[in-house]
C-alpha positions as CSV (number, residue, x, y, z in Angstrom):
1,X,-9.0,7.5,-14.2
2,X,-5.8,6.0,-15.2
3,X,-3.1,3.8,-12.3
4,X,-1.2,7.1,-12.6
5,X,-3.7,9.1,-11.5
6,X,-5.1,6.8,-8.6
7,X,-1.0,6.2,-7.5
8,X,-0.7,9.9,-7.1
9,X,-3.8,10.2,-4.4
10,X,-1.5,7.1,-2.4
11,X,1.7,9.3,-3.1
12,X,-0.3,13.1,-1.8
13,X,-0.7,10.8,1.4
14,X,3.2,9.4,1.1
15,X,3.3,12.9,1.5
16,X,1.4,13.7,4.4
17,X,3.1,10.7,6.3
18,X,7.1,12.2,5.8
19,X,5.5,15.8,6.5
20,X,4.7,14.1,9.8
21,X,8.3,12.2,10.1
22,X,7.0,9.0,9.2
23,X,8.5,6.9,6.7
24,X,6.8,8.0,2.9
25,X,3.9,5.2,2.2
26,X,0.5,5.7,1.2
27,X,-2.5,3.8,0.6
28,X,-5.9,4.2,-1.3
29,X,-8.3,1.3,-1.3
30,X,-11.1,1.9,-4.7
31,X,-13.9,-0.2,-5.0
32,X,-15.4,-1.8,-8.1
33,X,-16.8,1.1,-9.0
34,X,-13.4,3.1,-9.0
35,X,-14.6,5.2,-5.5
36,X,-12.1,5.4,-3.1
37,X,-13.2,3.4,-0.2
38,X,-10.3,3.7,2.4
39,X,-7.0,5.5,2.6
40,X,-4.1,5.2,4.8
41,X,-0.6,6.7,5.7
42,X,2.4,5.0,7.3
43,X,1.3,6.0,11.2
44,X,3.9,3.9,13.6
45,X,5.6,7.1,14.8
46,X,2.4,8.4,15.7
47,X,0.5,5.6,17.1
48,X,3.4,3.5,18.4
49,X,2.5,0.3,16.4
50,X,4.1,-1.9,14.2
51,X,1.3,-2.8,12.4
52,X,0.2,0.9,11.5
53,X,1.1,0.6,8.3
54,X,-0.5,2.2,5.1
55,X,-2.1,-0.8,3.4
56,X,-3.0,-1.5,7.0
57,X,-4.8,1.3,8.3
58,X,-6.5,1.9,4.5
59,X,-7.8,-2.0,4.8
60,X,-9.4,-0.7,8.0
61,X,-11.0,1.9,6.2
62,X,-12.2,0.2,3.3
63,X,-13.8,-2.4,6.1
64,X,-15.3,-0.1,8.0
65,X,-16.6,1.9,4.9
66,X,-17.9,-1.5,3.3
67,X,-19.1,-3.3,6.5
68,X,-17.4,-6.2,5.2
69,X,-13.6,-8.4,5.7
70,X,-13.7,-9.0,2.0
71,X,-12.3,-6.3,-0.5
72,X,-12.2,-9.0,-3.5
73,X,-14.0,-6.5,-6.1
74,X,-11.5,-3.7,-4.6
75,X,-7.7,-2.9,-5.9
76,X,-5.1,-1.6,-3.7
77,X,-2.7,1.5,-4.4
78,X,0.4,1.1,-2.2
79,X,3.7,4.2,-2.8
80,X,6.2,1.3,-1.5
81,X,5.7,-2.6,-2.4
82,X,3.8,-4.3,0.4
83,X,5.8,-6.0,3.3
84,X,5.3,-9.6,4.1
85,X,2.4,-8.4,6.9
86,X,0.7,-5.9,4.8
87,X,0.5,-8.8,1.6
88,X,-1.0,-11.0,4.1
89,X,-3.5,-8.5,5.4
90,X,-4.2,-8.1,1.2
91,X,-4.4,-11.6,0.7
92,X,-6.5,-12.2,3.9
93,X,-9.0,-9.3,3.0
94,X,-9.4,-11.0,-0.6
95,X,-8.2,-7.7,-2.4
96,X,-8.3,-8.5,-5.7
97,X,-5.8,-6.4,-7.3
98,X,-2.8,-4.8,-6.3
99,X,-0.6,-2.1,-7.7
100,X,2.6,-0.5,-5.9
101,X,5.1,2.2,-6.8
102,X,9.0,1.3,-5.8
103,X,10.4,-1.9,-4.9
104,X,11.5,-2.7,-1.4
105,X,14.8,-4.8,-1.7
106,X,15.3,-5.5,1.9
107,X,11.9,-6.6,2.9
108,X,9.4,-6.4,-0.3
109,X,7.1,-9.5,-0.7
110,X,5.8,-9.0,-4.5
111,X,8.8,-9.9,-5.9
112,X,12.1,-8.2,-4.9
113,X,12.6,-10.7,-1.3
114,X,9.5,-13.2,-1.6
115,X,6.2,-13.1,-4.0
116,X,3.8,-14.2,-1.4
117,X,1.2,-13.6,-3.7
118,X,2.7,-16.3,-6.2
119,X,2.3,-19.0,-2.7
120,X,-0.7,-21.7,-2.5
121,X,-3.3,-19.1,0.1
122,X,-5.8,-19.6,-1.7
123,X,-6.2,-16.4,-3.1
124,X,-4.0,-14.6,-5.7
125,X,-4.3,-10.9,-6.2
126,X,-3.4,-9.5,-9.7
127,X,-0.3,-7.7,-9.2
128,X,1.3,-4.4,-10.5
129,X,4.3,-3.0,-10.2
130,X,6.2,0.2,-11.1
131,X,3.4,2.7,-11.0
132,X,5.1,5.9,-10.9
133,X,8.2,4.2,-9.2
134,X,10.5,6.7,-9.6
135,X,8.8,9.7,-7.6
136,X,7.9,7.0,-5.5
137,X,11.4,6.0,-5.2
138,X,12.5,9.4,-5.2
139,X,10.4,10.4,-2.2
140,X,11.8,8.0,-0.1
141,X,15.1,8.1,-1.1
142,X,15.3,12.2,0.8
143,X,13.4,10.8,3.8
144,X,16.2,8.6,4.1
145,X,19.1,10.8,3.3
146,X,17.8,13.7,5.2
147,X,17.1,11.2,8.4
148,X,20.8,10.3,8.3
């Protein structure tokens, strides 16, 4: 399977989340072995939580699936580049690589505000970006302008 492919099961989810007035991010979680092992879609609308993020809720998954905190053999599929508390769930859970659609200027932290993966946590994902960034950009773009 190529990044394209595995970025558009995250973006069917991006989907699912602004069909449910959420803001557009999703998240698959694949394991060595390329199996998807948890998946996740923005939920703070729904659940009334911050922290229900995408790359939150799918590092639950892959967890829960695994039976294990550590994800280092797993790589990470994000629609929107990972806020600063989704990088430090990623960094936290040892995820070992990382790849996101569009860039968040006002609050991305893999580059476009901070790189917190480039900072001394002792563990450094490998880090992608640009996978299918302009439908991902795209999608989020009319959430926005239809929300206004």
């Amino acid at each position: 399977m190529t990044h394209e492919e595995r970025m558009e099961e995250a973006f069917a989810l991006a989907k699912e989340a602004m069909d449910a007035g959420e803001v557009p991010v999703g998240c698959v979680i694949l394991d060595g072995s390329g199996r998807v092992i948890g998946r996740g879609r923005n939920r703070r609308e729904a659940d009334k939580r911050a922290t229900a993020h995408a790359e939150i809720l799918a590092i639950e998954a892959a967890c829960q699936t695994r039976g294990d905190w550590r994800l280092s053999d797993c790589s990470l599929y994000v629609t929107l580049e990972p806020c600063p508390m989704c990088a430090g769930a990623i960094i936290n859970a040892r995820i070992g690589k990382v790849f996101f659609g569009a860039r968040d200027s006002s609050i991305g932290a893999c580059g476009s505000v901070i790189n917190l993966f480039m900072e001394r946590f002792g563990h450094e994902p490998e880090l992608v970006g640009g996978i299918l960034e302009a439908p991902c950009s795209a999608l989020l773009s009319s959430f926005f302008k239809n929300l206004r």
